[in-house]
C-alpha distance (Angstrom), angle and dihedral (degrees) to the residues before:
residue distance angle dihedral
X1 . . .
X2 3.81 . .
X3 4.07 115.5 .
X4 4.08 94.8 -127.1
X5 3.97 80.2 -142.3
X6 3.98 94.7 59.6
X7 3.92 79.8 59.4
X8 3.53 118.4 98.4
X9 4.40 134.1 -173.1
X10 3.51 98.0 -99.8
X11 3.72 107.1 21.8
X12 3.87 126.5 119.4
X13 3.53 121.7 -101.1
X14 4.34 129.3 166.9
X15 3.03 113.6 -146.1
X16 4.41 115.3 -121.7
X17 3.65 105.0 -174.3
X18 3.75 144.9 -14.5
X19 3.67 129.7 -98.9
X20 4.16 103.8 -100.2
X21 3.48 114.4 -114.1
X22 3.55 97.2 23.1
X23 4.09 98.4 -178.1
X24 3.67 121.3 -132.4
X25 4.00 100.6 -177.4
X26 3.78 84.7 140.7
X27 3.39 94.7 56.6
X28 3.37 100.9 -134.2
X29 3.51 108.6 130.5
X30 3.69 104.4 -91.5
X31 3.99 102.0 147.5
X32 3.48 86.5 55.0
X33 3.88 103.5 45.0
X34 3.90 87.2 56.6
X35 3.84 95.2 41.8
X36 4.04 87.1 56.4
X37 3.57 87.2 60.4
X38 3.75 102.0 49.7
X39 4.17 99.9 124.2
X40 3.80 103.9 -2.6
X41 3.77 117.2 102.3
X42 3.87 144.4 -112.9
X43 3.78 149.5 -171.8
X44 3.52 105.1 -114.5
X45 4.23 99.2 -118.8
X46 3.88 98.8 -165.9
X47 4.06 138.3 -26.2
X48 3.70 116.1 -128.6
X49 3.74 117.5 -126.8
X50 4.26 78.0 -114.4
X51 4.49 77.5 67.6
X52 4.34 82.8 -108.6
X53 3.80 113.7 151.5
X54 3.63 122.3 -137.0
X55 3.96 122.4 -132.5
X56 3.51 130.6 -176.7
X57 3.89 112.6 -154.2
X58 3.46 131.6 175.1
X59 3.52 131.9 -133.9
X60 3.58 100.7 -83.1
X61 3.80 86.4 43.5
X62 3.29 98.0 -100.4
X63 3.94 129.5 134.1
X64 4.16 106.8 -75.7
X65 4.06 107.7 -143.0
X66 3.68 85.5 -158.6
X67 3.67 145.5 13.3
X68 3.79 119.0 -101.8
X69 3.47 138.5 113.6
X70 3.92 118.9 -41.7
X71 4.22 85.3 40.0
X72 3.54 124.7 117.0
X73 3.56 122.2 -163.5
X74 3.83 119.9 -140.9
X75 3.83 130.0 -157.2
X76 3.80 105.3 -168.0
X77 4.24 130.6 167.7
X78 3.58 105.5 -115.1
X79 3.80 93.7 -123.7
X80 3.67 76.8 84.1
X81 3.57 98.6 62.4
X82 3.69 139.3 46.6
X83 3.59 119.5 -137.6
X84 3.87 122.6 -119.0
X85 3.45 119.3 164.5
X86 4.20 137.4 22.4
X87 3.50 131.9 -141.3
């Protein structure tokens, strides 16, 4: 398990699993988002004051470079990640 203070904005993190019972009462998709993430990685964008990281992925799952449309952002407890690289 990842300490969420070894985590840093900017550093590289692949994502292992996804949280159970993600919820989806919007009906947007969410399940799947995070499933298209499982083992590709990410800069971390931002950490929530809750310790959440913030991914940007693209459609295909992949790492977005930049926000637009077809980009989904993430917010994901970094139990759920492993970290790889640091700024």
């Amino acid at each position: 398990m990842v300490n969420p203070r070894e985590i840093q904005k900017g550093d590289m993190v692949r994502v292992v699993r996804i949280p159970p019972n993600l919820d989806d009462r919007a009906d947007i998709g969410t399940p799947q988002v995070f499933s298209s993430a499982v083992g590709k990685t990410f800069h971390v964008q931002e950490i929530s004051e809750h310790g959440l990281l913030e991914l940007h992925l693209r459609a295909d799952g992949k790492e977005a470079k930049r926000l637009g449309s077809g980009v989904d952002i993430i917010w994901i407890e970094p139990e759920f990640v492993e970290k790889v690289g640091e700024i």
